[in-house]
C-alpha positions in Angstrom: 60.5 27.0 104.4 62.8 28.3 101.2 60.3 30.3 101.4 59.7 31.8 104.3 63.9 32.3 104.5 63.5 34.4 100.9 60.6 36.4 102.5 62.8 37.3 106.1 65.6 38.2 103.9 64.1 40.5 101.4 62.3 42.0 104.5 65.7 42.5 105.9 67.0 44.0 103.2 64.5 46.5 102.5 64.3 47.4 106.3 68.3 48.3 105.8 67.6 50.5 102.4 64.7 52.2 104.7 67.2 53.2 107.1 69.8 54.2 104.5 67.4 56.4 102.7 66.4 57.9 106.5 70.2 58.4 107.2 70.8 59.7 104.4 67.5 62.3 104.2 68.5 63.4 107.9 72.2 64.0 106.8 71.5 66.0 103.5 68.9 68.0 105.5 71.8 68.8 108.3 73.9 70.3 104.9 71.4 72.3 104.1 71.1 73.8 107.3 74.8 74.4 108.0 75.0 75.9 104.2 72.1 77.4 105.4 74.0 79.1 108.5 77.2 79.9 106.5 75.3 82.1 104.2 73.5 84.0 106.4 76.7 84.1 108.7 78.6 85.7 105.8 75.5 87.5 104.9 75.3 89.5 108.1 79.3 89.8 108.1 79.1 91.3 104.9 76.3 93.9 106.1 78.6 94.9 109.2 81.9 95.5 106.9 79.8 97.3 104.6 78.5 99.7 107.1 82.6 100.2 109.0 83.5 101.2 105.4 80.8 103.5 104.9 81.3 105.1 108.2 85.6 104.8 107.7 84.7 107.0 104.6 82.5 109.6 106.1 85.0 110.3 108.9 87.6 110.5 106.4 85.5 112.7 104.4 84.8 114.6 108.0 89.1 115.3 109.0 89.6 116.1 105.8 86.6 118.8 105.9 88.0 119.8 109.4 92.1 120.3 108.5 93.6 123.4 107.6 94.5 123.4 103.8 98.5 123.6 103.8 100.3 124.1 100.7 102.5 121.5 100.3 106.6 123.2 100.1 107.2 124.2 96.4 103.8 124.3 95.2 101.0 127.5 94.6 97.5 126.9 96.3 96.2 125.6 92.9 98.9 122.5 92.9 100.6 123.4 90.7 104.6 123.3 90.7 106.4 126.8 91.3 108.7 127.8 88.5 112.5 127.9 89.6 113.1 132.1 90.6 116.8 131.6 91.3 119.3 132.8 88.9 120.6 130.9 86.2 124.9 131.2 86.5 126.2 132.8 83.1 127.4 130.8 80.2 131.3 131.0 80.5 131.8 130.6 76.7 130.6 133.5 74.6 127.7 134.2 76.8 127.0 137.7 78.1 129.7 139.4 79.8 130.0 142.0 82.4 131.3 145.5 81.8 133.2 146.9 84.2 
């Protein structure tokens, strides 16, 4: 009967680690999927904001094309600054004077 008891039990045990090794097969294969999913989720997300970027540029490219080109106040076509043409106020101390 000892037996027979040592038997039922070892049967029940390894029955139980069956199981475990089942749940635990079943659970990492749900992981993978949902890992899986994510990636291809951001996969796809990355793709689409690629492609608005792409498409933000070449309409940005397209208005700038499509405006007038203004001269910004104070500067010549090329961009550069323009030099100061108002008259400098005489040096009061020795400097040039007027002859009247």
């Amino acid at each position: 009967m000892a037996d027979s008891t040592k038997r039922t039990e070892a049967e029940v045990r390894f029955r139980q680690a069956q199981k475990r090794g089942e749940d635990r097969r079943k659970a990492l294969s749900e992981h993978e999927a949902a890992d899986q999913a994510v990636r291809e989720r951001t996969a796809r997300l990355r793709a689409l904001r690629l492609a608005k970027e792409a498409s933000d540029k070449e309409e940005a490219d397209r208005q700038s094309l499509l405006k007038p080109a203004t001269k910004k106040r104070g500067q010549h076509a090329r961009g550069k600054p323009e030099k100061a043409t108002s008259k400098r106020p005489q040096n009061k101390q020795g400097g040039p004077q007027e002859r009247e």
